[in-house]
N, C-alpha and C positions, 0 to 999 in steps of 0.2 A: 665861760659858757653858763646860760641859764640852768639854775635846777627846777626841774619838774619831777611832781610825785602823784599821788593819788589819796582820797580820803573820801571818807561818808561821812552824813548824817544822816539820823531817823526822824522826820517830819510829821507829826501825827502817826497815819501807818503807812505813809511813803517814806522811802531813802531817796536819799538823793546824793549819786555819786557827782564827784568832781575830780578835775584836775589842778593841781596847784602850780605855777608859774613862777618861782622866784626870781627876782628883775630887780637891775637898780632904778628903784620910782619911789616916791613918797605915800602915794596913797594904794590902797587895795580896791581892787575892781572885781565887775562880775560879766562874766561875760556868756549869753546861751546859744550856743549857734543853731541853723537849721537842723542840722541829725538831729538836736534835742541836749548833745554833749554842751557839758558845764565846766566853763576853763575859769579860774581866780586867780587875777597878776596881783600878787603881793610883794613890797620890799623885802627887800633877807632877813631885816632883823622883827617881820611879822611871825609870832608864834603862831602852833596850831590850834591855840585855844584862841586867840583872837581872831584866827581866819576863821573857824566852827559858829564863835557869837557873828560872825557877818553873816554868814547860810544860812544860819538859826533868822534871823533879820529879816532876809531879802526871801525867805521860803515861798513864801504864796507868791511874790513875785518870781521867781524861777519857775515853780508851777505852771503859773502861767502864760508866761511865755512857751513853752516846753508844750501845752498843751494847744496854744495857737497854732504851733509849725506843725503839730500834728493833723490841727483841720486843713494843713493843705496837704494832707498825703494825699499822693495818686496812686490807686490803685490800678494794677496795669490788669486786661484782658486779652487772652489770648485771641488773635481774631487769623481767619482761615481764608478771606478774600475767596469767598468765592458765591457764585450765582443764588442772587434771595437774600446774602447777608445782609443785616442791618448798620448801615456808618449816619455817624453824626455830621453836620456841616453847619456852624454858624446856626446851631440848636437843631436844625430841622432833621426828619430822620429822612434817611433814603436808603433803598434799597439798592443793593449791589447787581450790577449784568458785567457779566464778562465779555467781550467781543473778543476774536483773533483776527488778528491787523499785522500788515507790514510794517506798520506803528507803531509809536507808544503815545498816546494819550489819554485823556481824564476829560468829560465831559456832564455837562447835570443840568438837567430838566426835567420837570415837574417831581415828581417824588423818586426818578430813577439817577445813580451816580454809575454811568458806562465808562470801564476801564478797556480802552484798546490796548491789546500786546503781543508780543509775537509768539509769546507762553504763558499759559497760565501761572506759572510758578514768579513769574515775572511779577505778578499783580500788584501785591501788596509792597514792593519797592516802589512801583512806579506811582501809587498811591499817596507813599510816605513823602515822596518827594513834591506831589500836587497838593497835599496839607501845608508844605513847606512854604511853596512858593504865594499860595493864598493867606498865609500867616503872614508873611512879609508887605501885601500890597495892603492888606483890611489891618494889621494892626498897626501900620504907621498912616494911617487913614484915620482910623479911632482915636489913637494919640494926639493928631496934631491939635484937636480943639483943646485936650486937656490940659496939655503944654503951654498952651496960650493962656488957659485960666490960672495958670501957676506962676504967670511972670508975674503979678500982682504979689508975689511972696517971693520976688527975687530966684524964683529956683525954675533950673533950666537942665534936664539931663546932658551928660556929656556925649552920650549914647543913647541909642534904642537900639537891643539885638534879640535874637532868637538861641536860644540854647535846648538844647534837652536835659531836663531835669526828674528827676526820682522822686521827690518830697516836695517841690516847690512849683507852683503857676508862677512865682515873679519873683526877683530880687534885685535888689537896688544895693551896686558895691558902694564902697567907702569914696570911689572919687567920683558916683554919679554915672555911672550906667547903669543903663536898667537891663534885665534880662527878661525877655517872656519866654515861658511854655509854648512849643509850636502845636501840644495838645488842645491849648485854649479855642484855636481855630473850629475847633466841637463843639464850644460853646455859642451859646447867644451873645447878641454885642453887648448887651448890660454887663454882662458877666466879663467880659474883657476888659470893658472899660473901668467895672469893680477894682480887677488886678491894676491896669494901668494906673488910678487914681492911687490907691492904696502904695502903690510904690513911690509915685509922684510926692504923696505926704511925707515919706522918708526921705525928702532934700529937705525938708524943712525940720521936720523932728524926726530922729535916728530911730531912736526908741517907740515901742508900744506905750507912749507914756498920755495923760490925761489930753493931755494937749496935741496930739496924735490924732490921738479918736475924734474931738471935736471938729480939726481940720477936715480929717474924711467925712463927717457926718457932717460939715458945712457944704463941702464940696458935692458930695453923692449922699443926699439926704437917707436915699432906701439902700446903702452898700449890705445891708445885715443881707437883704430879701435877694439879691444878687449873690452874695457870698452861699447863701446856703442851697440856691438854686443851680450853683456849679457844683457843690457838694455832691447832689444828688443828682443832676444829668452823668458827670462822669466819675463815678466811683466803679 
């Protein structure tokens, strides 16, 4: 069985905790996930002064990444579903009306979103679930041109799904699914399609590495002005 332990260093006036991973492998890795948490696989017969000089090494990059996954926290708002609230849809704001109906549905025009139900307490499910199903039709609608500009670099998700996430608008696992935030659905399309590209770049390079960035800034010249404008729609 693997040994795993814990350690620090003091970076400037950050620390930066980690995890140590002992493994039969030759070389030592670094690895930041989204929590922010910092795992290091090292062979067995790495000391801990040789794993401390990599941290020492890789600092500003740990940093950094650490501090990317943070620009995608969501801040979650308590919402009350009910008559005059303000909801988001594909950027635009609209005002909440409640109807009582034999029914449940979700309906919008002009700057009104009318939830039919057969209790008000009902609302906000029957809500979450019409973000759901509008997430599904518009983000695999947005995707498909971008997927298409992606075969030009050989890379083709294995998937497109929708997950509910704490920290993150998109992730892209190791075999090539992508995951969206079904939050996004609040956003403007620039702003999904932000996500969606940014993920799309991770078939090609894993990492936030130079060659990263260029891709995205090849592909969605203004990603910065979309990234910071989800920022701020939904925090």
């Amino acid at each position: 069985m693997d040994k795993v332990t814990t350690d620090s260093i003091t970076y400037g006036s950050t620390v930066i905790e980690y995890s140590i991973e002992y493994a039969q492998r030759k070389t030592l890795g670094i690895l930041v996930n989204p929590d922010g948490s910092v795992i290091l696989k090292v062979p067995y017969d790495a000391t801990l002064e040789k794993v401390r000089e990599k941290v020492h090494k890789r600092a500003a990059w740990i940093l950094k990444q650490q501090r990317h996954f943070e620009s995608f926290g969501i801040p979650t708002e308590e919402r009350r579903y009910v008559n005059g609230e303000s909801h988001l849809y594909l950027g635009r704001q609209y005002m909440l009306r409640i109807k009582c109906s034999d029914k449940n549905a979700v309906h919008y025009q002009n700057n009104i979103i009318e939830i039919e139900c057969k209790t008000k307490e009902d609302a906000g499910t029957i809500m979450q679930k019409w973000y759901r199903c509008r997430a599904e039709i518009k983000f695999a609608e947005y995707a498909k041109p971008i997927i298409e500009k992606f075969s030009a670099y050989d890379a083709k998700p294995e998937n497109l799904k929708i997950r509910k996430m704490e920290k993150r608008w998109g992730y892209c696992t190791t075999n090539g699914t992508i995951y969206l935030n079904p939050r996004l659905i609040c956003a403007p399309r620039g702003c999904i399609e932000y996500v969606i590209t940014h993920e799309m770049c991770h078939l090609v390079h894993r990492n936030h590495t130079k060659e990263f960035y260029s891709l995205l800034s090849k592909e969605m010249p203004h990603w910065e002005r979309w990234k910071a404008k989800l920022e701020r729609m939904l925090r």
